[in-house]
Each structure stands twice: as C-alpha cells, then as structure tokens.
C-alpha positions in Angstrom: 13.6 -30.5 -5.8 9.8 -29.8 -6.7 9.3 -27.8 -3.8 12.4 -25.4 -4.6 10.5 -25.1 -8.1 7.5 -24.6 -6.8 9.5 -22.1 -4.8 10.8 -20.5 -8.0 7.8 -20.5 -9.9 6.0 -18.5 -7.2 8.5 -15.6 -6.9 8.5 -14.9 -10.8 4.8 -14.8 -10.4 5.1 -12.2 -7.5 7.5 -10.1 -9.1 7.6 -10.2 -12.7 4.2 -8.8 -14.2 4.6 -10.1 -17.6 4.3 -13.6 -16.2 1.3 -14.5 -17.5 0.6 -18.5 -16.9 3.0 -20.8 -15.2 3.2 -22.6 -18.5 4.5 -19.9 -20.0 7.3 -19.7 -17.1 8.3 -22.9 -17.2 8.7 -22.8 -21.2 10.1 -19.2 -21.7 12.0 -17.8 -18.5 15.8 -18.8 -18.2 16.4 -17.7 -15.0 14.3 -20.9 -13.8 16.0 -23.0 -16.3 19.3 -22.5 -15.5 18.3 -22.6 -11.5 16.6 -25.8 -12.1 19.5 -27.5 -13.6 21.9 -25.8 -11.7 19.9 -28.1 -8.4 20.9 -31.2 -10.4 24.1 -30.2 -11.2 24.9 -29.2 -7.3 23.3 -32.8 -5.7 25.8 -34.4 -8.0 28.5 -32.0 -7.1 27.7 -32.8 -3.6 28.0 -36.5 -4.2 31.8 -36.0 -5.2 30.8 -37.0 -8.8 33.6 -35.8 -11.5 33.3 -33.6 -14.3 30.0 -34.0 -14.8 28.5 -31.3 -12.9 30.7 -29.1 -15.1 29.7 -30.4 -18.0 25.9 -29.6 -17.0 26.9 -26.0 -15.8 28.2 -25.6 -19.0 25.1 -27.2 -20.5 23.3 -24.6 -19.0 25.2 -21.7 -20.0 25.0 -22.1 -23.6 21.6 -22.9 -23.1 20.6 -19.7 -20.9 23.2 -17.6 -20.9 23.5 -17.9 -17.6 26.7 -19.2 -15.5 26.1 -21.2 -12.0 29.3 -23.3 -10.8 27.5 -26.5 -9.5 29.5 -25.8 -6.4 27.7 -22.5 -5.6 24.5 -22.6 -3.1 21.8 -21.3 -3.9 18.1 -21.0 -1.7 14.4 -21.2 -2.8 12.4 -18.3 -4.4 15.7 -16.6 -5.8 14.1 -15.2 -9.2 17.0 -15.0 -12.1 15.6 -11.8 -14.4 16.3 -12.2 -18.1 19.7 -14.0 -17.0 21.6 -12.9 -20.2 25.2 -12.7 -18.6 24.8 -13.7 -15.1 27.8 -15.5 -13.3 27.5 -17.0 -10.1 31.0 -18.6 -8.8 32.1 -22.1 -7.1 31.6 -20.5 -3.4 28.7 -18.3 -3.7 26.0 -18.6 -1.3 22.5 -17.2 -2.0 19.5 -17.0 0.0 15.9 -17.4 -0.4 14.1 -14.7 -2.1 16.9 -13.3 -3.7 16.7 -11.2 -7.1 19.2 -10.6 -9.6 19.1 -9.3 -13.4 21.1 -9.3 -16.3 24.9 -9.0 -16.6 25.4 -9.6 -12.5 28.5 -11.3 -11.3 29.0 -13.1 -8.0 32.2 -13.2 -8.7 35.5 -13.8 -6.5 39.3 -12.6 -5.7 42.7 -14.1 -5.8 43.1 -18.0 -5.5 42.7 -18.7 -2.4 40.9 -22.2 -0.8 37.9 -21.9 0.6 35.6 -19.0 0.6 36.5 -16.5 -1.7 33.0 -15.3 -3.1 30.1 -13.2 -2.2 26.9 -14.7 0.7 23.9 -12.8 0.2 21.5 -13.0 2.8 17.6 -13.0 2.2 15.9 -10.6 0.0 18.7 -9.0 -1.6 18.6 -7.1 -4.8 20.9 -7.2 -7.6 20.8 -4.4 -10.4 21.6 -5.3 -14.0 25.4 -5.0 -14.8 26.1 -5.2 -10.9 29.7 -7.0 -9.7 29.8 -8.3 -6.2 33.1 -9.8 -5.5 35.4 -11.3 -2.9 34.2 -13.2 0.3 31.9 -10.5 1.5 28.6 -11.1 2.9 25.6 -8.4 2.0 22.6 -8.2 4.9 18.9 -9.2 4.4 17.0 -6.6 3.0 19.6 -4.7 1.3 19.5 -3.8 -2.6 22.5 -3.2 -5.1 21.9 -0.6 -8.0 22.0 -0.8 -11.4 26.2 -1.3 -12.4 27.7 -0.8 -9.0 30.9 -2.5 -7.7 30.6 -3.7 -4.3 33.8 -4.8 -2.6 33.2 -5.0 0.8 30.6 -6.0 3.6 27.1 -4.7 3.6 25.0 -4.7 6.8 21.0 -5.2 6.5 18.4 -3.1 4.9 20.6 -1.0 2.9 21.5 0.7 -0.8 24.3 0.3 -2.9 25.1 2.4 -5.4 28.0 3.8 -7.5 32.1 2.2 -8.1 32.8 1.8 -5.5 29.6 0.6 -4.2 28.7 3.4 -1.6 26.1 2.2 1.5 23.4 4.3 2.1 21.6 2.8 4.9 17.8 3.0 5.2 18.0 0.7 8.9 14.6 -0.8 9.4 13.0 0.0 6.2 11.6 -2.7 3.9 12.0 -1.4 0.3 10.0 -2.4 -3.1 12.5 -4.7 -4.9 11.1 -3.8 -8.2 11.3 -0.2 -6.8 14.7 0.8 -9.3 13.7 4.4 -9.6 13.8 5.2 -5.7 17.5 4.3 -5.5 19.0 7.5 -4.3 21.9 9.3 -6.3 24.9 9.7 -4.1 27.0 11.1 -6.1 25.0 14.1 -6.9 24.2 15.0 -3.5 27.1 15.3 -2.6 28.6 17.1 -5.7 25.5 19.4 -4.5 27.0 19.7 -0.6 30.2 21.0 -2.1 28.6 23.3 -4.8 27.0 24.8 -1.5 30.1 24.6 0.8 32.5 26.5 -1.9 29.4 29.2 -2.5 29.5 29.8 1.5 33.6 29.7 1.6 33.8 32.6 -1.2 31.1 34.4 0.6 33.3 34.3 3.6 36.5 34.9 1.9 35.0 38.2 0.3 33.8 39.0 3.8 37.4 38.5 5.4 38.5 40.4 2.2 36.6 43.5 3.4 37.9 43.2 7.3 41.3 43.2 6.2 40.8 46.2 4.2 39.1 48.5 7.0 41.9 47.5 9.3 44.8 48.4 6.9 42.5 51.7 6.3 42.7 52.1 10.5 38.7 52.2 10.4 36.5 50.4 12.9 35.4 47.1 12.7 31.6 47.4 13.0 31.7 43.7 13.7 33.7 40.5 14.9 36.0 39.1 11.3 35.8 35.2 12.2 35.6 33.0 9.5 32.8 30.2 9.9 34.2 27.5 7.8 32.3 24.1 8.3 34.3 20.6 8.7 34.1 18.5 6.0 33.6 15.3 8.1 29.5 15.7 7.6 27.5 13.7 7.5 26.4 13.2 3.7 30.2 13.0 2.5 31.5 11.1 5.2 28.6 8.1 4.2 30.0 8.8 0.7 33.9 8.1 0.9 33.3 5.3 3.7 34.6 5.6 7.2 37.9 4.2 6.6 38.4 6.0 3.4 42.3 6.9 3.0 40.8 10.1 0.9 38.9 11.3 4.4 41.0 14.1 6.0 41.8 13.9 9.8 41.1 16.8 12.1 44.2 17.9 14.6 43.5 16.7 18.3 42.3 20.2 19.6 41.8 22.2 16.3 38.3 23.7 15.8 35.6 22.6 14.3 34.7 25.6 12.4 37.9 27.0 11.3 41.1 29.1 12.4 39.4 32.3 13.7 40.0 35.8 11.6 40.9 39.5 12.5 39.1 40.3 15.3 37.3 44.0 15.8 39.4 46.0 18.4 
C-alpha cells in the first residue's frame, strides 16, 4: 500500500509542474485521494466483503468527484489530473504510469459477465472529456485526445483522436504525455486531401471538356484525352475511416487504378 503511494506521489511530481511539496500533494490533489482509497476499497473487495467497498467508492466520489468501482484494477504511478468527473468501471484494468484527466470514462457495454470494460496498458494517455468503452484493450505508449470516443482496440504507441476515435499510429515513437498540442488533426487533413482531389478532378473534367469538343469539331487531338483520376483508397483517408469501415468503397477485381480511360487522339 505505501509503496503504490509512494508510487503515486512520484508521478504527480514528474508530471504535474504546479506540484510544489509532497505536502501539498497529499493535502490538495484528488486524483491521489480517490486512488488511495480506492486500494482499500479493492483489498476488501478482494476479500469477498459486502457492501462496504461500495459504500467507500461512493465515499470517495462525493469526496473527489471521482468514480472507481472497488472492483476495477488499477497499477502504481497512474496520476488522476484534477479528477472532476472521472469514472472508472467494475472491470477496468489500468497499468502503471497511466494518465488521465478530467471528465474521462472507462466505461463499459451491454450486461454481459465478465469483462466488459476497457485494459489500458502502460503509459497510456487519456485527454479530458475522453470515453473509452467496451472490453477493448489500448497498447503501451499510446495517447487518447482531448473528447474522443474510442470503441475499439488500439495497438501500441499510437494517437487517438476524433468520434469515432481514429488511430494514427506513430510505431516506435515515445511521445511527451503532457505534449496535448502535438496531437495531430485528422480530420482536417483529410478534409484538405479532398479539397485537393476535387480541385485536380475539375481540372481534369475541364480538360476532357475541351477533347470532346475538338473531336465533335473533327480537329486533331494534339495530345492523348485520358483522365488521371486517383483511387480514393490512400493512404491518409483510408487511416481515417478504419480498414473495415462499411463507408470505404471497394475497387472491381481488374478495374484501374487511375480511372476509366477518355477519348483517345486518333
């Protein structure tokens, strides 16, 4: 118990600059309150002891804010920002070093027995206002912006972001946990991908435009009229709607990749 304080104590220190003493921690950070009790409530829980680990969860909600079912398991050094609105459910496992602000929820689906809410592995991030829910499990390493919704399985050292939570992976690359500005926008790139591909299509359309009227004018082509259309399975977009996205349009077994060709010169 003291050493998973100990444990706790250090991490705010290494993370939280406004930490000034360890007094101060102990008297003035909720995070560490409610994780402290939530230890006592869980040994009890694990002892098969009725309704009164409830009782202390619920203790240490309207004393913190913060909601931990006495079932949930939770490791050393996981730092509890703030904690206003946290809720961490019956089956949740945490690891060590974990960080998560205000307004996250660990939360689960359905009513199913056994696991039904999120594991997250070593040094993950959660963002303020984030949901993790269901019995998925989010790699070591990996960080979860600000308000996302994540829903499914998250391999290591990778960013969430958006609702759906979208992965961006950075494989390999450890990442500042404190480092919320350098979460990448998603969204916008891609919006920006398809700004750029409808620009290139009218381009090409005006283009085809101009064939078509030198052929019904029976002039010359001084050049080849094929249309150089790109797929839209690239990269950027493909990362964005998920492999398995229903919304993700097949190609035809044998069709081009870049488009039915146009008028050709004769």
């Amino acid at each position: 118990m003291l050493k998973a304080v100990r444990a706790d104590l250090a991490i705010i220190k290494e993370r939280d600059p406004a930490a000034r003493s360890t007094l101060e921690i102990l008297l003035c950070y909720p995070g560490l309150h409610a994780l402290t009790l939530h230890r006592l409530s869980h040994k009890l829980w694990r002892l098969g002891l009725p309704l009164v680990p409830r009782l202390m969860s619920q203790l240490g909600r309207l004393l913190t804010g913060v909601e931990i079912h006495p079932g949930a398991r939770i490791g050393q050094g996981v730092f509890i920002d703030h904690g206003m609105g946290v809720v961490i459910g019956e089956t949740c496992v945490i690891g060590d070093n974990c960080l998560l602000y205000q307004g996250v929820t660990l939360g689960g689906t359905g009513k199913a027995d056994g696991q039904r809410h999120p594991t997250l592995r070593q040094n993950v991030v959660v963002g303020a206002g984030a949901k993790v829910l269901g019995a998925i499990t989010v790699g070591a390493n990996t960080r979860i912006g600000a308000g996302s919704v994540l829903l499914r399985d998250v391999a290591a050292d990778s960013t969430v972001v958006g609702i759906p939570g979208r992965v961006i992976h950075q494989s390999g690359v450890r990442v500042d946990p404190l480092a919320h500005s350098a979460l990448p926008d998603a969204e916008a790139r891609v919006i920006r991908n398809l700004m750029e591909r409808i620009d290139s299509l009218e381009n090409e359309l005006g283009r085809l435009q101009s064939c078509l009227r030198e052929v019904a004018a029976g002039r010359p082509l001084l050049e080849p009229c094929r249309g150089q259309a790109q797929n839209l399975r690239d990269r950027e977009i493909i990362e964005f709607l998920g492999e398995d996205s229903p919304d993700l349009p097949e190609l035809e077994p044998g069709a081009p990749a870049d488009g039915p060709p146009g008028p050709q010169a004769p």
